[in-house]
N, C-alpha and C positions, 0 to 999 in steps of 0.2 A: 504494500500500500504506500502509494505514494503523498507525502503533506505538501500542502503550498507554497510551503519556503522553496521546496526542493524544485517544485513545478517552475517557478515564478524563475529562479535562476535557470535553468534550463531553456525558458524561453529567453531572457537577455540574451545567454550565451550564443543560441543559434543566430539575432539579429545581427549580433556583432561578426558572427559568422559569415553571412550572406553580406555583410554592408563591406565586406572587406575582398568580396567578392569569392569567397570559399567556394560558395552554392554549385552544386553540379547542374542546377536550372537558368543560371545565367545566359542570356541570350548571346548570340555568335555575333561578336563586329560586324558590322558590315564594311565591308570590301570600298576603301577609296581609289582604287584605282585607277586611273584616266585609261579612256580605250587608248591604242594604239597609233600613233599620227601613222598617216601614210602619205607622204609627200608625191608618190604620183598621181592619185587622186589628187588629194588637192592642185596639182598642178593643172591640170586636165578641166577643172571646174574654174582655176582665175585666166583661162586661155578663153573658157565662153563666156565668162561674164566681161572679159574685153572686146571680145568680137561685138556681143552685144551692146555696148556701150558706143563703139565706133560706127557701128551701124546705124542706131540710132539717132542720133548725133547728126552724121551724113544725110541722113532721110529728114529729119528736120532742117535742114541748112536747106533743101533742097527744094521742100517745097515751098520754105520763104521765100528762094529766090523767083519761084515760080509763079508763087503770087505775086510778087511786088514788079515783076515786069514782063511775066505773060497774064497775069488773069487780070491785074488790076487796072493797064492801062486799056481794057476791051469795057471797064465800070465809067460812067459819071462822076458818081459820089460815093463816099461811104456807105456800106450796108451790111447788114447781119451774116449773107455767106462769107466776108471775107473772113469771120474769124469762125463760124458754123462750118465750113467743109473742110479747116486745115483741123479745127479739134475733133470731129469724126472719122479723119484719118488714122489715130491713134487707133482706130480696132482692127488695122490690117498690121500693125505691129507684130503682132504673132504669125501671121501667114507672113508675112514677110523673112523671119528668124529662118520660118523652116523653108525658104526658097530659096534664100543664101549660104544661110551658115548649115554647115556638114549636121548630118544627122546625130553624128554620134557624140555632139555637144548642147546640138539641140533636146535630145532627151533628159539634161541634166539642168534643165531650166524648169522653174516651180511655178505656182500664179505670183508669189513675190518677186520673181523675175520681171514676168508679164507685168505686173504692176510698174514699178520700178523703171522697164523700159519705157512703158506708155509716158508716165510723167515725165521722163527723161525727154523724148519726143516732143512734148507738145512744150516743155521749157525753152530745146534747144530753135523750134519754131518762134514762138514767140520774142523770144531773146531777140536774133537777128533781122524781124519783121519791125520791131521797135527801132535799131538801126537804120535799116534802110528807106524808114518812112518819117525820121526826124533828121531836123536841120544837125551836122551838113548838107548831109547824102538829099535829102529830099523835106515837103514839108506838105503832109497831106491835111493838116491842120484849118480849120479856115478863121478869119479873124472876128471874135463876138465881144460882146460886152465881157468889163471887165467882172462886175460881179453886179448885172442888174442894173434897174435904175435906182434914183430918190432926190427928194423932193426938199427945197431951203424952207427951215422954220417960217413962218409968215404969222403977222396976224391974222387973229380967225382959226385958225386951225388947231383945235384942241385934241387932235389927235390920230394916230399915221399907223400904217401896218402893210407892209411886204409880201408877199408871198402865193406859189400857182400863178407867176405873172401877172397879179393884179395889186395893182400899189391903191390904198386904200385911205381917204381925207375924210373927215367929221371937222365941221367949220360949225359955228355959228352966226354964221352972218349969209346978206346973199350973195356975195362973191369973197373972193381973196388972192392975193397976188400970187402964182405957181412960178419957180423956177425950178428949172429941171434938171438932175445930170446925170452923165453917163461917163463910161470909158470904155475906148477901144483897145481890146488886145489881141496883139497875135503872136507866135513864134519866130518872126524875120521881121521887124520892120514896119511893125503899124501903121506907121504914119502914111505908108502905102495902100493902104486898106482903102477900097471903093465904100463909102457912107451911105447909104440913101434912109431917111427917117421922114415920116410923115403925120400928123395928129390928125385924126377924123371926128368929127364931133355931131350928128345930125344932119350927117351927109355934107358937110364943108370939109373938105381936108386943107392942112396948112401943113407945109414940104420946110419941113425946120433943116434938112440938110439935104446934100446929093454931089458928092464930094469928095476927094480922097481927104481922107483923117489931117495927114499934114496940110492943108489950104482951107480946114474951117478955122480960122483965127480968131475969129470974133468969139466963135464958142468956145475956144480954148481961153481967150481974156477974159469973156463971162467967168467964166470956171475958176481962173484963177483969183478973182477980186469978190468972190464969195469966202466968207468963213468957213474954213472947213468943221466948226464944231457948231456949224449951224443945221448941217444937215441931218435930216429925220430920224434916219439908221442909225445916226452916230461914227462914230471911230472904231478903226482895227486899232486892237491895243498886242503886244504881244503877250507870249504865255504867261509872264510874271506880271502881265499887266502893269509895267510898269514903263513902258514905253509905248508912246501915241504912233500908229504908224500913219495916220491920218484918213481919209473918210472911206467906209467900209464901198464906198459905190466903183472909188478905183482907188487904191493907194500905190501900186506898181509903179516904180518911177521910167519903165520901158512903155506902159502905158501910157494912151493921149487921152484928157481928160476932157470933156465936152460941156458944154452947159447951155441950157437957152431959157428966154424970155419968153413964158408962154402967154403972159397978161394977166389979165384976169379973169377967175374961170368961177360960173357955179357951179348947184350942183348939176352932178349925171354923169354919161360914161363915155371918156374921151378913150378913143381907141390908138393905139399907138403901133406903128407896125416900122420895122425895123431889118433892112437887107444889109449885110458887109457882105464884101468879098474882094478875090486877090487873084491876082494872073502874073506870075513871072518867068524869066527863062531860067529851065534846068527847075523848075518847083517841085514838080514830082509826074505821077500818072497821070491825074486830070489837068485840062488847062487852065480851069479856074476852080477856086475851090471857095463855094457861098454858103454862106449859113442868113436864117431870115428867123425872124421873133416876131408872133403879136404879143403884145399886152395890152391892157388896160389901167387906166386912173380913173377908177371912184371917186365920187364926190358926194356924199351926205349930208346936209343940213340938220342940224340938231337944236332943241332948245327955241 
């Protein structure tokens, strides 16, 4: 018969047993061993993931070139195929691998291949499209407002808003004096830029420009002998806000800034319609390249 004291030792004794690893139930290590390098595999797999890279690569250079001076100069203008059929070419990527490259490299390619090439493809496309479609090489850009229009504080005008092209006034009164501005921008040369701006009001239009940018002078002196913390929008300030870059309508100083004397206007909906454009030699695929805006100016009476 066994007593408790003796039990009681008996079981410490085996923990200390087991903790010290005595126990014939201790479980077996497991095995670190790294598998085996085999350097002619691996060599055999960085031979296709170069081919592949080279290939791809090539076949995007390729079909930028193809677009920027077979497909683009048979276009007008910008349009959604030119960038729609160069990025649905990335799904002939894989038929492509296996009509070039040897089969017996091609079998060692995964879908993170396939992935990996595709992006690679539509990178190496886009990369060299952006080249050869900005200034120097070419400049398929066409010249617009700088950032919109807006309108000089006045009296009467208790209150202004921006935006979907519609510049928006609440006056109190029945008219108030509007001055307007804008700026032109482009990538070469603004000042070169063809102007034509027109106000429609009730079936009257009034042809505010029609112009190249550098010969409206008048509206560049308007522009400049206005306050620039007069206008509506206000100021671009920079990130720390701690510097005025001056008025959010154009502050670019490659920008030409315009401005006009529209009178005085009540209320209702002046319609504003707005063509630039630019024709030069060696510019790119099209021979002129025009961009055109309607907007409008609201006017509400209030009070």
């Amino acid at each position: 018969m066994v007593d408790v004291d003796t039990a009681m030792r008996a079981s410490a004794y085996d923990k200390r047993k087991r903790a010290r690893g005595g126990s014939g139930d201790k479980e077996e290590p497991k095995s670190r061993a790294l598998e085996p390098f085999k350097p002619d595999e691996h060599a055999v797999k960085e031979v296709a993931d170069a081919y592949s890279m080279w290939l791809v690569i090539l076949y995007g250079l390729g079909i930028a070139l193809f677009m920027r001076y077979v497909f683009m100069p048979t276009t007008t203008e910008p349009s959604r195929i030119l960038w729609v059929l160069p990025v649905s070419l990335a799904a002939t990527v894989p038929s492509l691998h296996k009509l070039v490259i040897p089969s017996r490299y091609v079998e060692l390619y995964t879908g993170g291949n396939w992935f990996r090439a595709c992006f690679l493809f539509v990178f190496s496309w886009l990369a060299l499209t952006f080249v050869l479609s900005n200034p120097p090489l070419s400049d398929i850009a066409p010249p617009t407002t700088s950032n919109g229009i807006d309108i000089q504080e006045a009296d009467g005008i208790i209150d202004s808003s921006w935006g979907g092209g519609e510049y928006s006034l609440e006056i109190d009164r029945d008219e108030v004096h509007v001055v307007m501005g804008l700026g032109v921008a482009d990538n070469i040369e603004a000042e070169t830029a063809k102007v034509l701006i027109t106000l429609t009001h009730k079936g009257n239009t009034l042809i505010l420009a029609n112009d190249t940018a550098g010969n409206l002078t008048d509206a560049m002196t308007l522009f400049e002998e206005q306050d620039s913390g007069d206008w509506l929008r206000g100021n671009e300030t920079s990130l720390t806000r701690k510097v005025n870059l001056g008025p959010k309508v154009t502050n670019r100083g490659e920008d030409i800034p315009l401005a006009w004397d529209l009178g005085m206007l009540g209320p209702g909906t002046y319609e504003l319609h707005i063509e630039m454009s630019e024709s030069r030699e060696n510019m790119g695929p099209w021979e002129v390249n025009e961009w055109s805006k309607d907007w409008e100016i609201k006017i509400s009476q209030t009070g």
